[in-house]
N, C-alpha and C positions, 0 to 999 in steps of 0.2 A: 597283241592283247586278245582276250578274250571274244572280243565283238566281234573279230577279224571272222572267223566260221560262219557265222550269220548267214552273209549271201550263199554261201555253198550249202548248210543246209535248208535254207528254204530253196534254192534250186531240188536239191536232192528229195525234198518234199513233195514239192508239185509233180512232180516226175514219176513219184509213185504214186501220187494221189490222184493226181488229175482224170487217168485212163479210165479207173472206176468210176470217176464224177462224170467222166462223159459218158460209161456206156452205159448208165442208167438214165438218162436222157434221151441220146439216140434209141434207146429201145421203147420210148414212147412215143416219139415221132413216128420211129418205123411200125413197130407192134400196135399200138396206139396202149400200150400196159409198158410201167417202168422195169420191169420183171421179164426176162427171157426164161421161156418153159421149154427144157428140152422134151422130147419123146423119143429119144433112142431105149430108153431099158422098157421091157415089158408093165414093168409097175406104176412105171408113170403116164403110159398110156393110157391106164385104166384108169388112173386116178382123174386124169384130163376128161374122158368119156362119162366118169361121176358125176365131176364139176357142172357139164354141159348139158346133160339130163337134168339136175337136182335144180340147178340155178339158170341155167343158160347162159352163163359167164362162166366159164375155167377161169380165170383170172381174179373173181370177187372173191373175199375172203368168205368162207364158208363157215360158219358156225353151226349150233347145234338147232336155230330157229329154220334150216335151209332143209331139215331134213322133216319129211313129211309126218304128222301125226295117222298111226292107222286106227 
């Protein structure tokens, strides 16, 4: 019958799903942010070095109130 598939794909489910579900958790344990930031390309270094001046958090979302009035 139709049901028979069930167990196979909620196996096949968790399998893909699960990896993701844990490595944004383990990235807050380790990172203490659920978000891995790489710095390998030059552009995101600078963007990281923005963050860190503007807010002193890379990791806080940044809107348009972070950025200073002259």
């Amino acid at each position: 019958m139709w049901y028979e598939i069930l167990p196979s794909a909620f196996i096949i489910t968790a399998g893909l799903g699960l990896p993701g579900w844990a490595l944004y958790h383990i990235h807050n344990l380790v990172l203490g942010n659920h978000y891995r930031r790489t710095l390998l390309q030059r552009w995101d270094r600078i963007q990281y070095q923005r963050d860190m001046r503007l807010t002193g958090n890379p990791y806080k979302v940044n809107g348009l109130e972070s950025i200073p009035d002259k």
